[in-house]
C-alpha positions as CSV (number, residue, x, y, z in Angstrom):
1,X,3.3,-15.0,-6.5
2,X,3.0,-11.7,-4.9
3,X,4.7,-10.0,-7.6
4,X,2.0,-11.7,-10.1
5,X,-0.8,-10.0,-7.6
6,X,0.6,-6.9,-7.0
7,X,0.8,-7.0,-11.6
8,X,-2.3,-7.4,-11.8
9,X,-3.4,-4.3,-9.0
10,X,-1.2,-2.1,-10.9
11,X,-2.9,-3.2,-14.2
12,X,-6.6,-3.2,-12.7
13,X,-5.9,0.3,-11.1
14,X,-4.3,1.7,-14.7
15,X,-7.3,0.8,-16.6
16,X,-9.5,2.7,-14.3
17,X,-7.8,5.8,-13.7
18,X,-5.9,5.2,-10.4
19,X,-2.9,6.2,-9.6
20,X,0.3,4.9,-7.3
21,X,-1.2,7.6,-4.5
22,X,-4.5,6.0,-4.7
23,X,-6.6,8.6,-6.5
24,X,-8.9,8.1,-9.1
25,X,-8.6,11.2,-11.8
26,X,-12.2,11.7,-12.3
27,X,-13.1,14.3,-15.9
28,X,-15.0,17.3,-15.0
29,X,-16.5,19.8,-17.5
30,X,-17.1,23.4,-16.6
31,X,-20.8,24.5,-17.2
32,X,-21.9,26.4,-20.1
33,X,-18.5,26.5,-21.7
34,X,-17.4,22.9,-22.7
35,X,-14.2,22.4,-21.3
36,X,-12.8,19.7,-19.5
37,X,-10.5,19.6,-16.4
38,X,-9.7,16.9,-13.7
39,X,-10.1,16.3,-10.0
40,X,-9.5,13.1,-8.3
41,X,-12.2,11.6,-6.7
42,X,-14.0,13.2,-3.9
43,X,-11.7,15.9,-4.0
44,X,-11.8,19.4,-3.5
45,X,-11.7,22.2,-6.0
46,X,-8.4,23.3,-4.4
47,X,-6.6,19.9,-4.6
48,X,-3.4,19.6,-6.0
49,X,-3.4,18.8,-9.9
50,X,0.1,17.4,-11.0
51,X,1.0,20.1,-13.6
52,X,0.3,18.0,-16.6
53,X,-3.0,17.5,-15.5
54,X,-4.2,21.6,-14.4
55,X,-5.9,23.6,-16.2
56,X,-8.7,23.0,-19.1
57,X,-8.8,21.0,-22.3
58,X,-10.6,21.6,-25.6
59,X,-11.8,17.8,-26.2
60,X,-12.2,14.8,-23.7
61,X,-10.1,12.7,-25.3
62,X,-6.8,15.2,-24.7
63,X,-7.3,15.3,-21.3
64,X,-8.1,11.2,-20.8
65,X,-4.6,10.4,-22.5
66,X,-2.8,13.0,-20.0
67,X,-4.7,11.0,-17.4
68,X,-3.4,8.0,-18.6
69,X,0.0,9.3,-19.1
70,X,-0.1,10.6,-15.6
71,X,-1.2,7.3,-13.8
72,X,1.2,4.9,-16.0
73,X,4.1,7.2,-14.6
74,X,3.1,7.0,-11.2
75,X,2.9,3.4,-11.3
76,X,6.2,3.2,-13.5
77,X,8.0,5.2,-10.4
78,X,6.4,3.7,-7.4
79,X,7.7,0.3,-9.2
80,X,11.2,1.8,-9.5
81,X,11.3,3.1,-5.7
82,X,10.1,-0.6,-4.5
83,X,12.7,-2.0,-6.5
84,X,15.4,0.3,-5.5
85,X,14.2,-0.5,-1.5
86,X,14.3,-4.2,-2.0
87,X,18.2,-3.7,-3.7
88,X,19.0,-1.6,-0.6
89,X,17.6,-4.4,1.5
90,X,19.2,-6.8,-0.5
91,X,22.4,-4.9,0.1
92,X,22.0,-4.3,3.6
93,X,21.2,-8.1,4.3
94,X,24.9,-9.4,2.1
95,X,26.5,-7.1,4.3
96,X,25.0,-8.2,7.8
97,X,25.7,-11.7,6.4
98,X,29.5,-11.0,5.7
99,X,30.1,-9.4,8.7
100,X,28.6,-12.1,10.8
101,X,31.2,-14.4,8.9
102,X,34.3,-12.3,9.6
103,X,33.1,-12.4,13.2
104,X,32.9,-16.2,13.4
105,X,36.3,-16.3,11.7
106,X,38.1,-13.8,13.8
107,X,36.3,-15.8,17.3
Protein backbone atom coordinates (compact mmCIF):
# COMPACT_ATOMS: atom_id res chain seq x y z
CA UNK A 1 0.00 0.00 0.00
CA UNK A 2 2.56 2.62 0.60
CA UNK A 3 3.74 2.53 -2.87
CA UNK A 4 -0.14 3.21 -3.92
CA UNK A 5 0.18 6.43 -1.36
CA UNK A 6 3.29 7.60 -2.13
CA UNK A 7 1.56 7.32 -6.33
CA UNK A 8 -0.87 9.24 -5.53
CA UNK A 9 1.56 12.26 -3.70
CA UNK A 10 3.69 12.24 -6.66
CA UNK A 11 0.48 12.59 -8.84
CA UNK A 12 -1.32 15.29 -6.49
CA UNK A 13 2.05 17.20 -6.30
CA UNK A 14 2.59 17.05 -10.40
CA UNK A 15 -0.69 18.46 -11.05
CA UNK A 16 -0.03 21.42 -8.97
CA UNK A 17 3.30 22.41 -9.74
CA UNK A 18 5.45 20.71 -7.04
CA UNK A 19 8.43 19.28 -7.44
CA UNK A 20 10.58 16.19 -5.78
CA UNK A 21 12.41 19.20 -3.63
CA UNK A 22 9.18 20.45 -2.46
CA UNK A 23 8.82 23.70 -4.29
CA UNK A 24 5.97 24.90 -5.94
CA UNK A 25 7.01 26.81 -9.43
CA UNK A 26 4.80 29.71 -9.08
CA UNK A 27 4.47 32.09 -12.87
CA UNK A 28 5.57 35.58 -12.43
CA UNK A 29 5.11 38.39 -15.08
CA UNK A 30 7.46 41.32 -15.08
CA UNK A 31 5.51 44.75 -15.07
CA UNK A 32 4.86 46.79 -17.99
CA UNK A 33 6.49 44.44 -20.32
CA UNK A 34 4.52 41.09 -20.48
CA UNK A 35 6.88 38.49 -19.91
CA UNK A 36 6.72 35.66 -17.84
CA UNK A 37 9.37 34.04 -15.63
CA UNK A 38 9.19 31.61 -12.53
CA UNK A 39 10.07 31.47 -8.88
CA UNK A 40 9.10 28.86 -6.55
CA UNK A 41 6.93 29.78 -3.89
CA UNK A 42 7.98 32.25 -1.36
CA UNK A 43 11.19 32.49 -2.79
CA UNK A 44 13.54 35.09 -3.37
CA UNK A 45 14.45 36.92 -6.51
CA UNK A 46 17.96 35.36 -6.28
CA UNK A 47 16.87 31.69 -5.92
CA UNK A 48 18.17 29.16 -7.99
CA UNK A 49 16.11 28.54 -11.29
CA UNK A 50 17.05 25.08 -12.81
CA UNK A 51 18.28 26.23 -16.27
CA UNK A 52 15.32 25.20 -18.24
CA UNK A 53 13.27 27.20 -16.16
CA UNK A 54 15.56 31.01 -16.06
CA UNK A 55 15.08 33.58 -17.80
CA UNK A 56 11.65 35.08 -19.54
CA UNK A 57 9.09 33.67 -21.91
CA UNK A 58 6.91 35.28 -24.55
CA UNK A 59 3.43 33.47 -23.73
CA UNK A 60 2.24 31.67 -20.41
CA UNK A 61 1.67 28.64 -21.81
CA UNK A 62 5.65 28.09 -22.87
CA UNK A 63 6.75 28.57 -19.64
CA UNK A 64 3.80 26.30 -17.78
CA UNK A 65 4.84 23.24 -20.08
CA UNK A 66 8.68 23.79 -19.01
CA UNK A 67 7.25 23.80 -15.49
CA UNK A 68 5.64 20.73 -16.09
CA UNK A 69 8.49 19.24 -17.80
CA UNK A 70 10.62 20.30 -14.97
CA UNK A 71 8.55 18.81 -12.07
CA UNK A 72 7.64 15.34 -14.05
CA UNK A 73 11.63 14.94 -14.25
CA UNK A 74 12.19 15.59 -10.76
CA UNK A 75 9.69 13.17 -9.69
CA UNK A 76 10.86 10.66 -12.56
CA UNK A 77 14.60 10.87 -10.78
CA UNK A 78 13.74 10.95 -7.22
CA UNK A 79 11.70 7.63 -8.15
CA UNK A 80 14.79 6.25 -9.87
CA UNK A 81 17.19 7.16 -6.73
CA UNK A 82 14.51 5.39 -4.20
CA UNK A 83 14.51 2.51 -6.36
CA UNK A 84 18.14 2.24 -6.83
CA UNK A 85 18.49 2.59 -2.62
CA UNK A 86 15.95 -0.05 -1.96
CA UNK A 87 18.15 -2.54 -4.73
CA UNK A 88 21.22 -1.53 -2.72
CA UNK A 89 19.37 -2.52 0.36
CA UNK A 90 18.01 -5.35 -1.14
CA UNK A 91 21.63 -6.28 -2.01
CA UNK A 92 23.14 -5.48 1.07
CA UNK A 93 20.45 -7.63 3.08
CA UNK A 94 21.15 -11.17 0.48
CA UNK A 95 24.55 -10.67 1.29
CA UNK A 96 24.27 -10.24 5.32
CA UNK A 97 21.91 -13.26 4.82
CA UNK A 98 24.53 -15.49 3.00
CA UNK A 99 27.17 -14.79 5.13
CA UNK A 100 25.28 -15.52 8.18
CA UNK A 101 24.69 -19.02 6.50
CA UNK A 102 28.38 -19.73 5.67
CA UNK A 103 29.00 -18.90 9.33
CA UNK A 104 26.48 -21.39 10.66
CA UNK A 105 27.97 -23.92 8.24
CA UNK A 106 31.56 -23.40 8.93
CA UNK A 107 30.50 -23.51 13.23
Amino acid sequence: MPNQEFSLDREMNIQNNVDATGKKWVIHTERGRHLFYTLPEGARSDAVIPDRLKGMFTKRMYLLDEIQRHVHDSWEHADAIKLKNERKAQAAKEAKRGKANEETREG
